[in-house]
mmCIF file of the N, C-alpha and C atoms, coordinates in Angstrom:
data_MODEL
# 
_entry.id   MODEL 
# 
loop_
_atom_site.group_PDB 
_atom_site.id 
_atom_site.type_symbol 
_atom_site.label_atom_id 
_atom_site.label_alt_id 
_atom_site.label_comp_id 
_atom_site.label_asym_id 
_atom_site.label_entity_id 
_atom_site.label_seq_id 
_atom_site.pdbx_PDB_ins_code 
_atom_site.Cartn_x 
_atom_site.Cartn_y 
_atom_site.Cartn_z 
_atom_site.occupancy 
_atom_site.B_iso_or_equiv 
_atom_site.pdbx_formal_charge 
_atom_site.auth_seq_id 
_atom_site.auth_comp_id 
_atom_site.auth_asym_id 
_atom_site.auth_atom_id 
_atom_site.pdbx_PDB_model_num 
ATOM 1   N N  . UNK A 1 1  ? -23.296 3.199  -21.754 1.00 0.00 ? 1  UNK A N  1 
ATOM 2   C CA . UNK A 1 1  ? -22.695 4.052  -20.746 1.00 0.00 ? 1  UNK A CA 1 
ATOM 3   C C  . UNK A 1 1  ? -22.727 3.338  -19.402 1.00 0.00 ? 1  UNK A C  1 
ATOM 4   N N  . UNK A 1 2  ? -21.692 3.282  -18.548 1.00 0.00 ? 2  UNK A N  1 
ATOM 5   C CA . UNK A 1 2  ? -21.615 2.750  -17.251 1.00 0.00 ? 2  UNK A CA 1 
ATOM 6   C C  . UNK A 1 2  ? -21.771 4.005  -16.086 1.00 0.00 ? 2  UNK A C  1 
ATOM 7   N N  . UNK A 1 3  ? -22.471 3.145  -15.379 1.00 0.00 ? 3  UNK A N  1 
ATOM 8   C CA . UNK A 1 3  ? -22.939 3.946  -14.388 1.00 0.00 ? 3  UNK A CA 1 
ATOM 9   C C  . UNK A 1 3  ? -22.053 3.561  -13.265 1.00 0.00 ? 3  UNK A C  1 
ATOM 10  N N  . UNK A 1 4  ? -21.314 4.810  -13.083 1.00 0.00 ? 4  UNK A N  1 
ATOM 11  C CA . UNK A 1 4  ? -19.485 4.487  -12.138 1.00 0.00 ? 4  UNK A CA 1 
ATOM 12  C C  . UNK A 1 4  ? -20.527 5.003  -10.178 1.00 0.00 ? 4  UNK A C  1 
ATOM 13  N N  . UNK A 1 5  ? -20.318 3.752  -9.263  1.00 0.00 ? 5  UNK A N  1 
ATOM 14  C CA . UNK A 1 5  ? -20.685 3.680  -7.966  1.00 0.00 ? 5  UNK A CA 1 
ATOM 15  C C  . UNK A 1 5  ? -20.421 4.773  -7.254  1.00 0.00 ? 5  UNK A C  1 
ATOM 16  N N  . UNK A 1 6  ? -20.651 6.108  -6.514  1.00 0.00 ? 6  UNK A N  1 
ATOM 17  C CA . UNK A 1 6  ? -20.412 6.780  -5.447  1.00 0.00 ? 6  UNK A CA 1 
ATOM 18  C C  . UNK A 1 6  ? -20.263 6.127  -4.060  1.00 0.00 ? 6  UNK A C  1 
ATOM 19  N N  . UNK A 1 7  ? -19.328 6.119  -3.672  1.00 0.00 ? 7  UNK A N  1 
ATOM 20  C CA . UNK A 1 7  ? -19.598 5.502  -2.282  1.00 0.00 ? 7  UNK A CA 1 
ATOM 21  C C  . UNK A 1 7  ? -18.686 6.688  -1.434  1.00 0.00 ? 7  UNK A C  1 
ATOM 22  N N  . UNK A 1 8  ? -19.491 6.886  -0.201  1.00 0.00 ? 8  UNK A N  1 
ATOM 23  C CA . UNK A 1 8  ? -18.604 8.217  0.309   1.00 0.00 ? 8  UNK A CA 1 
ATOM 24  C C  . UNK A 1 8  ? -17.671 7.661  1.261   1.00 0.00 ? 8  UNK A C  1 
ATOM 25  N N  . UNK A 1 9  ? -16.470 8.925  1.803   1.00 0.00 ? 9  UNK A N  1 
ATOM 26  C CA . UNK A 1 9  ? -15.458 8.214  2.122   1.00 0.00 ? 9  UNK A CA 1 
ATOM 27  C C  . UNK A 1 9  ? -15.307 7.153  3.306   1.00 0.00 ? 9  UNK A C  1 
ATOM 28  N N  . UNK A 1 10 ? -16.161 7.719  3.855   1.00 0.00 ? 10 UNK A N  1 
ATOM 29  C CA . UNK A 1 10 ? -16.218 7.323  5.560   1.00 0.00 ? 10 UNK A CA 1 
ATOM 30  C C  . UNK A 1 10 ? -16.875 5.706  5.649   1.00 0.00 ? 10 UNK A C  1 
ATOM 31  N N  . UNK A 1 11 ? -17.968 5.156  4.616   1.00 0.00 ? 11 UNK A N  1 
ATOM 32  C CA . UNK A 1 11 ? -17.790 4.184  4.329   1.00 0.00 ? 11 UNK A CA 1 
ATOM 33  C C  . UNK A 1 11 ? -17.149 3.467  3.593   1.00 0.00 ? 11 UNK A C  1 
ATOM 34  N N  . UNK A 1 12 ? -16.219 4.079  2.661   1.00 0.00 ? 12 UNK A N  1 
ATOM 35  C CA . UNK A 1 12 ? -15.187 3.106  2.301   1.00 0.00 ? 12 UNK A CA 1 
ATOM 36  C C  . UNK A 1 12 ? -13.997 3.071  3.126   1.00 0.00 ? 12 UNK A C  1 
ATOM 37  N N  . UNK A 1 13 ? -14.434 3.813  4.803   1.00 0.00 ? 13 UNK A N  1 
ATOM 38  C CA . UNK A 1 13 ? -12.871 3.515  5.294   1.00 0.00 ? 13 UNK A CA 1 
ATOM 39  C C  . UNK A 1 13 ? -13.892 2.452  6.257   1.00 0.00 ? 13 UNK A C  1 
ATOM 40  N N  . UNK A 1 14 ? -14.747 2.375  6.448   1.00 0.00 ? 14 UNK A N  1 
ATOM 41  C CA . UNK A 1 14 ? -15.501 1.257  7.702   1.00 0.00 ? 14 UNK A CA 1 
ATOM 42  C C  . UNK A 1 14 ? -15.448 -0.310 6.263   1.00 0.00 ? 14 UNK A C  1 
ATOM 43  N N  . UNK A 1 15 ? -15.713 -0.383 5.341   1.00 0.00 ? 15 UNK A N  1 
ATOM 44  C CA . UNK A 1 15 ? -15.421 -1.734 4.281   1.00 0.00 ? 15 UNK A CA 1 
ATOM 45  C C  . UNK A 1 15 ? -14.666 -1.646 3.364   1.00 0.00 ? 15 UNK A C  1 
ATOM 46  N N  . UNK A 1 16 ? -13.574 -0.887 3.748   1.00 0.00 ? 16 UNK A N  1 
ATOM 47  C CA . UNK A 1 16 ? -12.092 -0.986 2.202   1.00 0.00 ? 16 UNK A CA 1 
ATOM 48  C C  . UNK A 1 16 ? -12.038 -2.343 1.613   1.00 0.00 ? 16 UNK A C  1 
ATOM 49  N N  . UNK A 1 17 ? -12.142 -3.231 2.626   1.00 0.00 ? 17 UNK A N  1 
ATOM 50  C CA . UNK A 1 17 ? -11.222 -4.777 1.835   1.00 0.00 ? 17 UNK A CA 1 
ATOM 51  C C  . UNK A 1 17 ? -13.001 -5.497 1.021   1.00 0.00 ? 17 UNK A C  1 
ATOM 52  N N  . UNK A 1 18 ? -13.982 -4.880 1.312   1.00 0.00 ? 18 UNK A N  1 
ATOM 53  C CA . UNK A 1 18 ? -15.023 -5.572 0.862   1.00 0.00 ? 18 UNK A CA 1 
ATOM 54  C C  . UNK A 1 18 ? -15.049 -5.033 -0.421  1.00 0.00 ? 18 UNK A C  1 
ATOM 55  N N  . UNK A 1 19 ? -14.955 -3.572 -0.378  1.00 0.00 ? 19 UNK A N  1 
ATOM 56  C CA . UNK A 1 19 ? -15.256 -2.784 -1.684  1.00 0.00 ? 19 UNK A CA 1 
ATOM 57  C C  . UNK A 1 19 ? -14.219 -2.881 -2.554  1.00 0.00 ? 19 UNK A C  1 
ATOM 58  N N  . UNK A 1 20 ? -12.480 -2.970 -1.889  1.00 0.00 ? 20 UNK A N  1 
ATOM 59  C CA . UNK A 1 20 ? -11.576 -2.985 -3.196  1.00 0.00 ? 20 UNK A CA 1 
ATOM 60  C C  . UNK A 1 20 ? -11.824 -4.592 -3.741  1.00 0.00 ? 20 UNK A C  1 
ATOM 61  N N  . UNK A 1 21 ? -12.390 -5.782 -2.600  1.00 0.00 ? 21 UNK A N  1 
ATOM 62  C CA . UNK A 1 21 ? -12.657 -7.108 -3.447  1.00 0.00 ? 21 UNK A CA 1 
ATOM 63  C C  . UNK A 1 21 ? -13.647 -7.240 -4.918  1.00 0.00 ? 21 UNK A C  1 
ATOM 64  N N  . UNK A 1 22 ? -14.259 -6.361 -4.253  1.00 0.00 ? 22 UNK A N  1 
ATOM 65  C CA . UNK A 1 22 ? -15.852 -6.036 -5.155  1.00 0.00 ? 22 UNK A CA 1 
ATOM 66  C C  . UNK A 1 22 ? -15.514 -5.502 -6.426  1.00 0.00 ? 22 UNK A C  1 
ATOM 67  N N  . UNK A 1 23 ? -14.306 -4.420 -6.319  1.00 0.00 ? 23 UNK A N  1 
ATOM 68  C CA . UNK A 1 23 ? -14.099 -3.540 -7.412  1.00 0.00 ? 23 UNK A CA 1 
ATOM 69  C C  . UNK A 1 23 ? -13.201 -4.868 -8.237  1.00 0.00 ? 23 UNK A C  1 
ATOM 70  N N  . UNK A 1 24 ? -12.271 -5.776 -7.762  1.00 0.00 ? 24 UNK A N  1 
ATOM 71  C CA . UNK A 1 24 ? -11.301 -6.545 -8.354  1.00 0.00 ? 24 UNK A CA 1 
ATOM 72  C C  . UNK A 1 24 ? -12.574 -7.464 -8.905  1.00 0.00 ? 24 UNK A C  1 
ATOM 73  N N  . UNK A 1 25 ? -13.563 -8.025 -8.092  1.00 0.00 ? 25 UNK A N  1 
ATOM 74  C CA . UNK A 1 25 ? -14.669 -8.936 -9.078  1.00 0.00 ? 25 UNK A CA 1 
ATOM 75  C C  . UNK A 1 25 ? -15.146 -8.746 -10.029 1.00 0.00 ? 25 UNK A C  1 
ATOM 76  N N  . UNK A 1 26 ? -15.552 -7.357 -9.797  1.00 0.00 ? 26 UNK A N  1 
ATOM 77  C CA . UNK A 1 26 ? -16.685 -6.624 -10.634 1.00 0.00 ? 26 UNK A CA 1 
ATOM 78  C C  . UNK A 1 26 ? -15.951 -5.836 -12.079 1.00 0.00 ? 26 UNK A C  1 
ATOM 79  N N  . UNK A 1 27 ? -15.075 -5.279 -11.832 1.00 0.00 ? 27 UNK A N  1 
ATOM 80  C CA . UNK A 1 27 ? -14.180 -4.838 -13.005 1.00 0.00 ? 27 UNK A CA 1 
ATOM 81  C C  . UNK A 1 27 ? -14.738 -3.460 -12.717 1.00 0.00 ? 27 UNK A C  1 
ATOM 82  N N  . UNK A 1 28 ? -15.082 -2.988 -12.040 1.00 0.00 ? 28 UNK A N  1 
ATOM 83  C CA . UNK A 1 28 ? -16.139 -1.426 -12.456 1.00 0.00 ? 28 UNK A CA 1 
ATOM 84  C C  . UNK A 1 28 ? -15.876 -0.864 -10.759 1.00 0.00 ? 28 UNK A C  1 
ATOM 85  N N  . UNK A 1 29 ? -15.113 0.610  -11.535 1.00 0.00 ? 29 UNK A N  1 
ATOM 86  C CA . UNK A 1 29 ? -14.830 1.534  -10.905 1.00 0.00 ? 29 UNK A CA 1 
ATOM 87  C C  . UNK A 1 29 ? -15.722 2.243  -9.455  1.00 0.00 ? 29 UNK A C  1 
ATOM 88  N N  . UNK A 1 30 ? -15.315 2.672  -8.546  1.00 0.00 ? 30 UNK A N  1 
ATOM 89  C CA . UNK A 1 30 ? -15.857 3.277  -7.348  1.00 0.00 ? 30 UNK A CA 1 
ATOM 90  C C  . UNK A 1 30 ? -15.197 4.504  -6.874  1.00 0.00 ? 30 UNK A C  1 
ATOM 91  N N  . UNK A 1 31 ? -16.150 5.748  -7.098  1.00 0.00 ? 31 UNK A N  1 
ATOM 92  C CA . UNK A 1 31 ? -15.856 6.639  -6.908  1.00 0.00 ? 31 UNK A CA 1 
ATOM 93  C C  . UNK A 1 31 ? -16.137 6.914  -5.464  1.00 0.00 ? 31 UNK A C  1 
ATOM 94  N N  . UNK A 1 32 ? -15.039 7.459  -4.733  1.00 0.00 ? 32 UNK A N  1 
ATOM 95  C CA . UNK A 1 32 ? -15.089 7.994  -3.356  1.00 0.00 ? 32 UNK A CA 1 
ATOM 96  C C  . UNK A 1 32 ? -15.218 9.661  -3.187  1.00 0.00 ? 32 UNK A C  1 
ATOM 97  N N  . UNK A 1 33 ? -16.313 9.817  -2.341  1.00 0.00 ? 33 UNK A N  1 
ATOM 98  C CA . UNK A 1 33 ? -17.170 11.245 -2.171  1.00 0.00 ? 33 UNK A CA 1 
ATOM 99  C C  . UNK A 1 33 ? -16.636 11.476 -0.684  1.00 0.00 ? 33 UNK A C  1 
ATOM 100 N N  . UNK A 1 34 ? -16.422 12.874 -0.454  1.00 0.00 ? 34 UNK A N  1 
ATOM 101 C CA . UNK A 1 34 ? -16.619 13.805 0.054   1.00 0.00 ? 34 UNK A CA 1 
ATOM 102 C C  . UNK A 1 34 ? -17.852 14.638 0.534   1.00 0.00 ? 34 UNK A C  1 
ATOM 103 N N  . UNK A 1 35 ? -18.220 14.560 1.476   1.00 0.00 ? 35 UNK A N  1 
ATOM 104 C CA . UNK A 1 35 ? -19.976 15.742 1.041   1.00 0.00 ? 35 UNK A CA 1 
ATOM 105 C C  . UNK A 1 35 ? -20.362 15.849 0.634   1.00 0.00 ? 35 UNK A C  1 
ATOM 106 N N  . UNK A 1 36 ? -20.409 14.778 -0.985  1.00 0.00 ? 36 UNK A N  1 
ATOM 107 C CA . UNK A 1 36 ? -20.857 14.651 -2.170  1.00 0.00 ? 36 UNK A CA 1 
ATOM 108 C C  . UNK A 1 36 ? -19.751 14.973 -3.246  1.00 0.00 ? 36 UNK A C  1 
ATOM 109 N N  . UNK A 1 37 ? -18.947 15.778 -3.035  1.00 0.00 ? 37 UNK A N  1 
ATOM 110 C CA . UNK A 1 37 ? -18.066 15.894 -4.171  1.00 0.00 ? 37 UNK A CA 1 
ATOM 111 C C  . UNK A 1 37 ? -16.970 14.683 -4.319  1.00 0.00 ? 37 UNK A C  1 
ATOM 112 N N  . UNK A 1 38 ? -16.522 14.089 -5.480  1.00 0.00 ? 38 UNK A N  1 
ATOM 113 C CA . UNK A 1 38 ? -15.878 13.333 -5.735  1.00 0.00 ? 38 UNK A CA 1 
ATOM 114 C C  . UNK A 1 38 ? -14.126 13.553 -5.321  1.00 0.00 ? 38 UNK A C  1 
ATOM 115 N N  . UNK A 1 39 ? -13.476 12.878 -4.523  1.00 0.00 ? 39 UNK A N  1 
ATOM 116 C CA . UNK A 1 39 ? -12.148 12.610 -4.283  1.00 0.00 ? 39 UNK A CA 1 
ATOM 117 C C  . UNK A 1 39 ? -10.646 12.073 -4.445  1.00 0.00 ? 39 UNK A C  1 
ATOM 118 N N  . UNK A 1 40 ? -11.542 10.820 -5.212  1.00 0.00 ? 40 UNK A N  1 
ATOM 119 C CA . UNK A 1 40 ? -10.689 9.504  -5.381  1.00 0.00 ? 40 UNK A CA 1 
ATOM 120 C C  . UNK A 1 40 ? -11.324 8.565  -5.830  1.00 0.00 ? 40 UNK A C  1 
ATOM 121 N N  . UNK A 1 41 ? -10.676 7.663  -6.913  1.00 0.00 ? 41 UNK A N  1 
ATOM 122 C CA . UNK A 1 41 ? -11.061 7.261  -7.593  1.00 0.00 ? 41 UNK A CA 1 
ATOM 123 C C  . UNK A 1 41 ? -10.744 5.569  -7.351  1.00 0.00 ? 41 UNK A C  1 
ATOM 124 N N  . UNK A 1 42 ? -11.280 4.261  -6.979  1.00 0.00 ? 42 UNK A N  1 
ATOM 125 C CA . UNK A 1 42 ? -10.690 3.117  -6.872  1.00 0.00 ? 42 UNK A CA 1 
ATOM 126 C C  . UNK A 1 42 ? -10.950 2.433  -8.085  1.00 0.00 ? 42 UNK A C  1 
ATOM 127 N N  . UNK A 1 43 ? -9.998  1.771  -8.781  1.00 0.00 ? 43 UNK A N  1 
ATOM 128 C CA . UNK A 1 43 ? -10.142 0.918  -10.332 1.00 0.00 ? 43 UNK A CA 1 
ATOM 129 C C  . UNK A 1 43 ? -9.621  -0.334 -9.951  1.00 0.00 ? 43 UNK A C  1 
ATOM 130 N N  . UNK A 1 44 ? -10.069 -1.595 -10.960 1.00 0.00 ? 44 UNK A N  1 
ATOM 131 C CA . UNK A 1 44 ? -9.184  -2.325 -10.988 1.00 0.00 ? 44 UNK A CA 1 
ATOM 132 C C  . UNK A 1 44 ? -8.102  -2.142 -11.889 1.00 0.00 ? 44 UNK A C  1 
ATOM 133 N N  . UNK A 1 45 ? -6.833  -2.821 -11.230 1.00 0.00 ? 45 UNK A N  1 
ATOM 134 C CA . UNK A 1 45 ? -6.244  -2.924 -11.952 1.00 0.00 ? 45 UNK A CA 1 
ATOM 135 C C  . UNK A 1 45 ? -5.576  -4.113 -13.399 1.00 0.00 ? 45 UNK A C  1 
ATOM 136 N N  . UNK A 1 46 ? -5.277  -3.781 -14.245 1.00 0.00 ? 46 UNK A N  1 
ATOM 137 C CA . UNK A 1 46 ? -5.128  -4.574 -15.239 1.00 0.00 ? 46 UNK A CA 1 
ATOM 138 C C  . UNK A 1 46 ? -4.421  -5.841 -14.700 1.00 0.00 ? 46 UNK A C  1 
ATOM 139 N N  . UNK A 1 47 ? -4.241  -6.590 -15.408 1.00 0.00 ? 47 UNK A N  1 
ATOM 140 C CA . UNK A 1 47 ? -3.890  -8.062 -14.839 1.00 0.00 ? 47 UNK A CA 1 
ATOM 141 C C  . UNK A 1 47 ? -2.024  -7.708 -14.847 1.00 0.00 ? 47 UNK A C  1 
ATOM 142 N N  . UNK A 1 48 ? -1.920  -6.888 -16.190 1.00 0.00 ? 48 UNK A N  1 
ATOM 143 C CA . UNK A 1 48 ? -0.291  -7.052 -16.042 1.00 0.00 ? 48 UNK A CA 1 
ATOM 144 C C  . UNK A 1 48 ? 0.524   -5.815 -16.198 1.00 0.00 ? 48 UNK A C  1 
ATOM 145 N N  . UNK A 1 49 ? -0.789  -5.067 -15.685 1.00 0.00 ? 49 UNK A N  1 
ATOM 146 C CA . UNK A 1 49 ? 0.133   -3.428 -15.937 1.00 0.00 ? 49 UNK A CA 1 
ATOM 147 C C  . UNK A 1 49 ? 0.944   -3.341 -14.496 1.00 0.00 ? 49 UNK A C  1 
ATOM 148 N N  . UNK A 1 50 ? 0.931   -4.150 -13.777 1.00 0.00 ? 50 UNK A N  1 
ATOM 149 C CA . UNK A 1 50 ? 1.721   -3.706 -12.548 1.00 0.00 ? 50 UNK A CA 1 
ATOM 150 C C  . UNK A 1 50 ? 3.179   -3.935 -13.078 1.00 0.00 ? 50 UNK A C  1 
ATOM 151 N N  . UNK A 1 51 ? 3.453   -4.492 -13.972 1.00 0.00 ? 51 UNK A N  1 
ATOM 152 C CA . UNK A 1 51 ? 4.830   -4.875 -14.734 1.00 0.00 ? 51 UNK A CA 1 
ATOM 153 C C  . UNK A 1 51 ? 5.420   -3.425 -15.270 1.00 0.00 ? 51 UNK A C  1 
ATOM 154 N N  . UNK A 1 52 ? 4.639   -2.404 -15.629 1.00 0.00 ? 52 UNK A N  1 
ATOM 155 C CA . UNK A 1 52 ? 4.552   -1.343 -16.184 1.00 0.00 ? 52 UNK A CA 1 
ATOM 156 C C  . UNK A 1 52 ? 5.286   -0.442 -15.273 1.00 0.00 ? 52 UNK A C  1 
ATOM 157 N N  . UNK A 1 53 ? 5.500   -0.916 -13.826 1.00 0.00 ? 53 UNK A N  1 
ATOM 158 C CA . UNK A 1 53 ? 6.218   0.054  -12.580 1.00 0.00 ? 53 UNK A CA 1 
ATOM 159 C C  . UNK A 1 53 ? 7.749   -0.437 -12.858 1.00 0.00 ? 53 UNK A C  1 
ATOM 160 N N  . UNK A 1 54 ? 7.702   -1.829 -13.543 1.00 0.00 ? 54 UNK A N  1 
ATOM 161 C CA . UNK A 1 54 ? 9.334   -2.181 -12.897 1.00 0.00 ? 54 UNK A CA 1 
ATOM 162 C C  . UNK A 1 54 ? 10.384  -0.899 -13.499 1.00 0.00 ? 54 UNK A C  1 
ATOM 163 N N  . UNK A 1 55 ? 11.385  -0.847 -13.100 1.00 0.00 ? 55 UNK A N  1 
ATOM 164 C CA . UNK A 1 55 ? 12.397  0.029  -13.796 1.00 0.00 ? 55 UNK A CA 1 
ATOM 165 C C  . UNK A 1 55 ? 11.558  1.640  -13.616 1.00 0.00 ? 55 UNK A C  1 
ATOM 166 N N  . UNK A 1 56 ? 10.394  1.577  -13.444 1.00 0.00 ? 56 UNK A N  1 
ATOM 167 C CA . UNK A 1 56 ? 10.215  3.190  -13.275 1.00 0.00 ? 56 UNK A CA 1 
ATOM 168 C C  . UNK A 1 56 ? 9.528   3.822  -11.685 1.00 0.00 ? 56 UNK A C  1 
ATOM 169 N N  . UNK A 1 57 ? 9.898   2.992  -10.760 1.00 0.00 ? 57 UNK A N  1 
ATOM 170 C CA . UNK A 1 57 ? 10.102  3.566  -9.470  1.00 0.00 ? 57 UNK A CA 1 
ATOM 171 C C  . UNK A 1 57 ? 11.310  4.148  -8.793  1.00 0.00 ? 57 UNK A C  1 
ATOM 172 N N  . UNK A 1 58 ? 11.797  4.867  -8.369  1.00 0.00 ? 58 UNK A N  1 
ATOM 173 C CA . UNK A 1 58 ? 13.095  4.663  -8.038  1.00 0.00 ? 58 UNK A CA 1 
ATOM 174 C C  . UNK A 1 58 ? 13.624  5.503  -6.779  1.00 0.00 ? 58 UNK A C  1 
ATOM 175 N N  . UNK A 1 59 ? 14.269  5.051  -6.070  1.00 0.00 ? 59 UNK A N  1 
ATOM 176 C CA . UNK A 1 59 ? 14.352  5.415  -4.355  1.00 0.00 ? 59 UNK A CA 1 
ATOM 177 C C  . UNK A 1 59 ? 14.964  6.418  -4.235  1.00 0.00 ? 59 UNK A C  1 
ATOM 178 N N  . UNK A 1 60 ? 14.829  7.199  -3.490  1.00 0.00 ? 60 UNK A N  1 
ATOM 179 C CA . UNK A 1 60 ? 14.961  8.379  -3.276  1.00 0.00 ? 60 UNK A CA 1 
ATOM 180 C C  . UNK A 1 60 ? 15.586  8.589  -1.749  1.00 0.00 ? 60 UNK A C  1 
ATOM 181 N N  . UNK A 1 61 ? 15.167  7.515  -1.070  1.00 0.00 ? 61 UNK A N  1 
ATOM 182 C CA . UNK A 1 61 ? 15.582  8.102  0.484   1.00 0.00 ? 61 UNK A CA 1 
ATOM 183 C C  . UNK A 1 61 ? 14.530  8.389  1.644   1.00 0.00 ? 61 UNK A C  1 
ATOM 184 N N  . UNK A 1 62 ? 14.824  8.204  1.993   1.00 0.00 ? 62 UNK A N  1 
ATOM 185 C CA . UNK A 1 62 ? 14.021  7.996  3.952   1.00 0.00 ? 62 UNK A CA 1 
ATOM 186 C C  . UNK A 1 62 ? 13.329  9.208  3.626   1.00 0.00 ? 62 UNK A C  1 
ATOM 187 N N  . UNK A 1 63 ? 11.654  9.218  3.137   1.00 0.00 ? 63 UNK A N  1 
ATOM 188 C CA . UNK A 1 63 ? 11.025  10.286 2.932   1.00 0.00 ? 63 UNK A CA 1 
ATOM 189 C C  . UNK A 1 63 ? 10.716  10.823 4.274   1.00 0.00 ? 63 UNK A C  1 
ATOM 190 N N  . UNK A 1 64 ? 10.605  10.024 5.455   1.00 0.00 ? 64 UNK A N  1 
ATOM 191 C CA . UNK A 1 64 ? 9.734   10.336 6.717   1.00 0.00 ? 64 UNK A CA 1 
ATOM 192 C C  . UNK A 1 64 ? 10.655  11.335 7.619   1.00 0.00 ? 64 UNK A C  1 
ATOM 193 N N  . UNK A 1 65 ? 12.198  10.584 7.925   1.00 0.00 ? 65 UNK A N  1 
ATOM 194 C CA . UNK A 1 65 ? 12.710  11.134 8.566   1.00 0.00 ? 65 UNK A CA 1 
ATOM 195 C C  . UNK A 1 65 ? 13.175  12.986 8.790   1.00 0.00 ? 65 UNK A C  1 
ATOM 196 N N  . UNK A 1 66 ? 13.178  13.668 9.505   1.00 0.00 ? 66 UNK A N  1 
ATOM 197 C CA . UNK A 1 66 ? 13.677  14.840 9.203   1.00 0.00 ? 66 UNK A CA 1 
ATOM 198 C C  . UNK A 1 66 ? 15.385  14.828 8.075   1.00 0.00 ? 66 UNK A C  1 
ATOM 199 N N  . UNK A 1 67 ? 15.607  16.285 7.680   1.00 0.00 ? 67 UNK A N  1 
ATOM 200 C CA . UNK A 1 67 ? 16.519  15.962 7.362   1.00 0.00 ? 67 UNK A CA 1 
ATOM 201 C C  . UNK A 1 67 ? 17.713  17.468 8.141   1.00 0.00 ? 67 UNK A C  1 
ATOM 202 N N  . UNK A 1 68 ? 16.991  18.000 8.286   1.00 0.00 ? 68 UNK A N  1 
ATOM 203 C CA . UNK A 1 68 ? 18.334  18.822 9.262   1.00 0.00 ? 68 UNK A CA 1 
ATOM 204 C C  . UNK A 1 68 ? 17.696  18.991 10.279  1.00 0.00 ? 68 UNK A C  1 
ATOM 205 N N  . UNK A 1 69 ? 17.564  17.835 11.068  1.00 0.00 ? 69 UNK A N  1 
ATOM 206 C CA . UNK A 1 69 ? 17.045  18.371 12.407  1.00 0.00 ? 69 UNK A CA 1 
ATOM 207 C C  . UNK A 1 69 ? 17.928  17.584 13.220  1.00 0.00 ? 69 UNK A C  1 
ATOM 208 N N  . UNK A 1 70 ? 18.060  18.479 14.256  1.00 0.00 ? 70 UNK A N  1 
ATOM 209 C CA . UNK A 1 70 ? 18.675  17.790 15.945  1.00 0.00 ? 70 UNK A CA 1 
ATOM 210 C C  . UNK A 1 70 ? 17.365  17.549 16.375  1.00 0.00 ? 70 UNK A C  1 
ATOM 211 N N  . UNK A 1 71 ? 17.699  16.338 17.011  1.00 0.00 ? 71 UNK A N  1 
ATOM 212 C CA . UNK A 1 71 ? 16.599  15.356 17.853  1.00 0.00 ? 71 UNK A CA 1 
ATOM 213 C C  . UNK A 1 71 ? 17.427  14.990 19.040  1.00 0.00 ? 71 UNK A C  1 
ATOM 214 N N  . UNK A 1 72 ? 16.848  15.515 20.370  1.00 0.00 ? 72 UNK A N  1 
ATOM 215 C CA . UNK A 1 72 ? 17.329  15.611 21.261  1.00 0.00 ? 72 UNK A CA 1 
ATOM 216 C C  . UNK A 1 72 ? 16.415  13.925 22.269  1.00 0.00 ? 72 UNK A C  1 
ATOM 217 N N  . UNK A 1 73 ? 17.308  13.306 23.178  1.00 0.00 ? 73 UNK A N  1 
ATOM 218 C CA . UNK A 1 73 ? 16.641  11.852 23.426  1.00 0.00 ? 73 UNK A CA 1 
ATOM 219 C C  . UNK A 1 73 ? 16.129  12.446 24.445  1.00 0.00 ? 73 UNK A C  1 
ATOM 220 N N  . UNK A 1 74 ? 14.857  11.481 24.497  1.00 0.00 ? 74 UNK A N  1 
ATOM 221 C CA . UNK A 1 74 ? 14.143  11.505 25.692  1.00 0.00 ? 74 UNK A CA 1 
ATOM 222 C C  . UNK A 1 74 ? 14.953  11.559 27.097  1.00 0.00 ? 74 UNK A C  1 
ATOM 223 N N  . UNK A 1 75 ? 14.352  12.033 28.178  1.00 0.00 ? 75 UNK A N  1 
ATOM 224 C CA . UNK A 1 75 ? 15.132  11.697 29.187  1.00 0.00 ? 75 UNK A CA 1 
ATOM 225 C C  . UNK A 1 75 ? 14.290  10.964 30.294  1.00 0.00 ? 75 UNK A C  1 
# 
């Protein structure tokens, strides 16, 4: 049985690039806490499942922008 890391959130936002390196070295998962309760989950990922996205992303359109809004310019 593996014993999966808690690390809470606020330090994985002060060392993200140390801990997602750590997680890519180490192969072994890091769970991100809340007040103790679990949130989010960081894994590595497989060497070639990122191939697994091609053909199944697909664009949709300017998520950010409004879409029926008047936007009046600064003056």
């Amino acid at each position: 049985m593996t014993i999966t890391r808690e690390v809470p959130i606020g330090e994985f936002k002060a060392r993200c690039l140390a801990l997602v390196e750590e997680v890519k070295s180490t192969g072994e998962e890091i769970v991100l806490t809340k007040r103790g309760k679990p949130v989010a989950k960081v894994v590595p990922v497989e060497t070639e499942s990122w191939k697994d996205l091609i053909g199944g992303i697909v664009w949709q359109g300017d998520i950010v922008s409004p879409i029926d809004a008047e936007w009046e310019a600064e003056r």
